[in-house]
N, C-alpha and C positions, 0 to 999 in steps of 0.2 A: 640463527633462527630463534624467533620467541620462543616462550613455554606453550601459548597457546599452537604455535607452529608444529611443537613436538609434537604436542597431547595428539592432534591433527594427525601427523605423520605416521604415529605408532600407533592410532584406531587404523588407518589407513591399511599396514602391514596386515595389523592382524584380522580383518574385515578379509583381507586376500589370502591370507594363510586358512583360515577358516574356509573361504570357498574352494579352495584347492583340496580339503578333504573331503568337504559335504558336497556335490557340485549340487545343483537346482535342479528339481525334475524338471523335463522337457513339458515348456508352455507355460510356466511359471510368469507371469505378468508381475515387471519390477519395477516400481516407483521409487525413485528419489526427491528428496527434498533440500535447499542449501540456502540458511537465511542468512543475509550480512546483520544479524543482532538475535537478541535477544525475543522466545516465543511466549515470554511472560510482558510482552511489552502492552498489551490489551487491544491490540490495535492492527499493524501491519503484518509481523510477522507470526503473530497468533492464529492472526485468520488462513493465513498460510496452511501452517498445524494443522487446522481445523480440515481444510482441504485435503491434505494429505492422509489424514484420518478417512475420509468420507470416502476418498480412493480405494483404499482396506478396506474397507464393509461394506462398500457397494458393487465392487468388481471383484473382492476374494485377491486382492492384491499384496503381494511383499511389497515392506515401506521402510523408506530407513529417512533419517533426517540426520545433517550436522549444520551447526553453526560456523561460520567461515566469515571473519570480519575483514582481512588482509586482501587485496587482491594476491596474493601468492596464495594462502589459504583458501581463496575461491576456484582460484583455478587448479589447484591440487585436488580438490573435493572433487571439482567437475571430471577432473580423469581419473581417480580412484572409481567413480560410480562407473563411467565406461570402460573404464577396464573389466570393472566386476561383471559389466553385459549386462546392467541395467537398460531397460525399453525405455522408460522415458524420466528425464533428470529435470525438475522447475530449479532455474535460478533467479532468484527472489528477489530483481530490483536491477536495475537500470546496468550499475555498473558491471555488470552480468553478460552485456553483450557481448563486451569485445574476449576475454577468457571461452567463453563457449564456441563461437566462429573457430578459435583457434583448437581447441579441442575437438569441436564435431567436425572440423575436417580430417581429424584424423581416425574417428570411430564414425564413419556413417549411419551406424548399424541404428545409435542411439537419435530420439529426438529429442533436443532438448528446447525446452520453452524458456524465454527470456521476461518476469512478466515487465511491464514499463521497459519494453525494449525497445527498437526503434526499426528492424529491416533484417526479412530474413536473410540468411545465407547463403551464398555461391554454391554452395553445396546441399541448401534446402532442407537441412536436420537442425536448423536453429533459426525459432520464429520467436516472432514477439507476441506477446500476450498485454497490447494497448487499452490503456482505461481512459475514456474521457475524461476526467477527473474531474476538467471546468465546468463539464457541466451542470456538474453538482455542485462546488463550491459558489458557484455563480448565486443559486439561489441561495445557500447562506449568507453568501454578503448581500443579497438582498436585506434580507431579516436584520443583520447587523448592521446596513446601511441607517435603515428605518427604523431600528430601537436602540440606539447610540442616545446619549444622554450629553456627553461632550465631543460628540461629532470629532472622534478617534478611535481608531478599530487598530488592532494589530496581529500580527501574522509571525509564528514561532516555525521555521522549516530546521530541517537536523543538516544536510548536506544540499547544495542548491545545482540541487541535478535540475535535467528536461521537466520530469515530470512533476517534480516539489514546484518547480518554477510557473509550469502552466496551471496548477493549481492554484496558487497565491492569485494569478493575474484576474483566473474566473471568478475568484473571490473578490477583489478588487474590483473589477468591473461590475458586479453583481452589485456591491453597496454604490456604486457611482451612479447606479439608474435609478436609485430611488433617492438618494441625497450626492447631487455633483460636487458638494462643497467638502466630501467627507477627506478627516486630513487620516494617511494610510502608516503605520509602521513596520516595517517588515527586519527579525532578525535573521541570521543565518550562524548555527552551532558550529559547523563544522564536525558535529558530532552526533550518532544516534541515543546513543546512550547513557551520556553525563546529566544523569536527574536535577542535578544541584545548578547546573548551566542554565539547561528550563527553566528552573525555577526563576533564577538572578536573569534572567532575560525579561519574563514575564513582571516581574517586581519593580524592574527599572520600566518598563513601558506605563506602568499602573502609577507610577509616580510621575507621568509625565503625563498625567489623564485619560491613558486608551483604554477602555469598560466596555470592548467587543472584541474577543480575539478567537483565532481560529488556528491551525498546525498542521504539521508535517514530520513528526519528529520524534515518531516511535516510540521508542522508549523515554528519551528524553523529555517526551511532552507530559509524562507524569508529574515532575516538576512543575510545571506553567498548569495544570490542575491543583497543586499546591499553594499555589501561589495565588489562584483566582479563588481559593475556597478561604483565605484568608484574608481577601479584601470583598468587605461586601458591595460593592459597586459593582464590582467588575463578572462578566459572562462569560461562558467557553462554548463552541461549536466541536466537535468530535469529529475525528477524521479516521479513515478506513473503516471505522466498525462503529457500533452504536456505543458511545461511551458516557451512556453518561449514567451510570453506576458508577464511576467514579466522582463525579458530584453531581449525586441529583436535583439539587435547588439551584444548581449554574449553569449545567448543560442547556443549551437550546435546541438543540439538536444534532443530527452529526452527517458526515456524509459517510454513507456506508457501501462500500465493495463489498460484495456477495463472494466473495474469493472461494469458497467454497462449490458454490455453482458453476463460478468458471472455472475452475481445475477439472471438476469432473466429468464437465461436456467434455473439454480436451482428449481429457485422460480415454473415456469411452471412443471415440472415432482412433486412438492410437494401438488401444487394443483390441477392436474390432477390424483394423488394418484399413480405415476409413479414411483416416489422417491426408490433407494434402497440404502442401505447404503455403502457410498463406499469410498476413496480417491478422491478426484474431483481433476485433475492435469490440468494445464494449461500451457503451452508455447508458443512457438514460432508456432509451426506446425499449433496450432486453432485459428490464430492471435489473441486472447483474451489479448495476451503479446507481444509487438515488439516494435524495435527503429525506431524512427519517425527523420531522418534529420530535420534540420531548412534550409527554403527553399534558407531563404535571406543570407544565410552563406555556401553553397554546393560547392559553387565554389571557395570557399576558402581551398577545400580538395582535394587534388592532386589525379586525376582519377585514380590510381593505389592504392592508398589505398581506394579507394571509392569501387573501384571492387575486392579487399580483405575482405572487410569487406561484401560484396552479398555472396562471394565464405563461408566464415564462416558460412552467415546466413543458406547457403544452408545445409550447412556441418550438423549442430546441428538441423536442422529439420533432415535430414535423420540419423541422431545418429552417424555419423563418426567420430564428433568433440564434445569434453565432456567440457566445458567451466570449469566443477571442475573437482582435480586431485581425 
């Protein structure tokens, strides 16, 4: 077992020894949280945090959070929580599914939400929690399509799940409807976390001309904002969350999950006993999902692609325009 496995194991024990003394008064509403990285990442699993926070002070919730990189450590997290008789457990990202299936068949008691999951359960205590993502990336590669300088953009992902994937694409198509000739680079980490990876990703794109790039890649994409703040040609679009306090003269904008917003509708129908089992879908239409301009860079986007990319946003709320083929 790693060290991280132990550290794991022995919060684990003693989380359970602890509640075998104290038990929960009756009615106690318990939330858990279980990220595959790091909540300092600025990005995916912060906004998480952030959610699980708003849980606590807006419903008087117990919250506990750990970080679980391993799937052995994911799915150990997920039965310690339901064992403790935790109400509802988030597992924070795709690889999340198949570990929960296998656990909430054996605790029905708990629901747990998968977010970027793919299909609830046989047994209907594990849903997913779906983000359009394309929809949003779509219109940044708009933007990046039409203010490319050497008609080269590129795309930084950490691990090339479902969901990193359908986002790169709506990115990709999004710059292909406003320049078809644009040439696309797309990396893949293998990792969420190796900053210096980002970085050496980002650096070798920048030397091969791409000065519009966009990510997927947690933690790791602090790197590739290193990297783009050190070459002045080159631009960054922000992903999960408004990022761009991490370079303000590069950021263009970002695509932002309200992660927060969606945790806590969930969370409210699960403790109100509302809850049914369903797909939880989210885009553009329930602003839970949308691109957020950088304000201090707006007028550096020529008003005719600025009012192509509203005319898109409108499109794909009312389903006219499908940002995947």
């Amino acid at each position: 077992m790693t060290a991280r496995g132990l550290r794991l194991l022995a919060m684990t024990v003693l989380v359970l020894a602890g509640c075998a003394k104290k038990p929960e008064p009756a009615g106690t509403f318990r939330v858990a949280l279980i990220t595959p990285g790091s909540i300092a990442d600025a990005a995916w699993n912060s906004g998480a945090f952030v959610g699980l926070n708003a849980i606590r002070d807006s419903l008087n919730a117990e919250v506990s959070h750990v970080e679980a990189r391993t799937p052995g450590e994911q799915e150990e997290a997920l039965r310690a929580y339901a064992v403790q008789g935790y109400n509802l457990v988030f597992g924070h990202g795709f690889e999340f599914q198949g570990p929960a299936e296998r656990i909430g068949a054996e605790h029905p008691k708990t629901v747990f939400v998968v977010t970027s999951g793919e299909r609830v359960s046989s047994q209907g205590n594990v849903v997913p929690m779906v983000f359009g993502i394309e929809q949003a990336t779509y219109l940044a590669g708009m933007i990046a399509g039409g203010m490319t300088k050497t008609n080269k953009i590129g795309f930084v992902g950490g691990i090339e799940l479902p969901p990193i994937k359908r986002g790169y694409t709506g990115w990709l198509n999004g710059a292909k409807a406003v320049n078809p000739g644009v040439d696309s680079r797309v990396a893949y980490l293998n990792t969420f976390d190796d900053v210096a990876a980002g970085r050496e990703a980002a650096l070798a794109m920048i030397r091969l001309g791409v000065d519009m790039f966009h990510h997927n890649a947690d933690q790791a994409a602090l790197g590739l904002f290193q990297a783009v703040k050190e070459s002045p040609s080159a631009y960054v679009f922000g992903a999960n969350a408004d990022q761009r306090a991490l370079a303000p003269e590069r950021v263009v904008g970002s695509v932002v999950i309200d992660l927060p917003r969606a945790f806590l509708a969930i969370a409210r129908e699960v403790q109100a006993g509302r809850f049914q089992p369903k797909v939880e879908m989210f885009g553009l239409a329930g602003g839970v999902l949308r691109y957020d301009p950088n304000p201090e860079l707006l007028s550096t986007i020529p008003p005719d692609l600025q009012a192509r990319v509203r005319a898109a946003s409108d499109a794909i709320i009312a389903g006219t325009l499908k940002p995947l083929p």
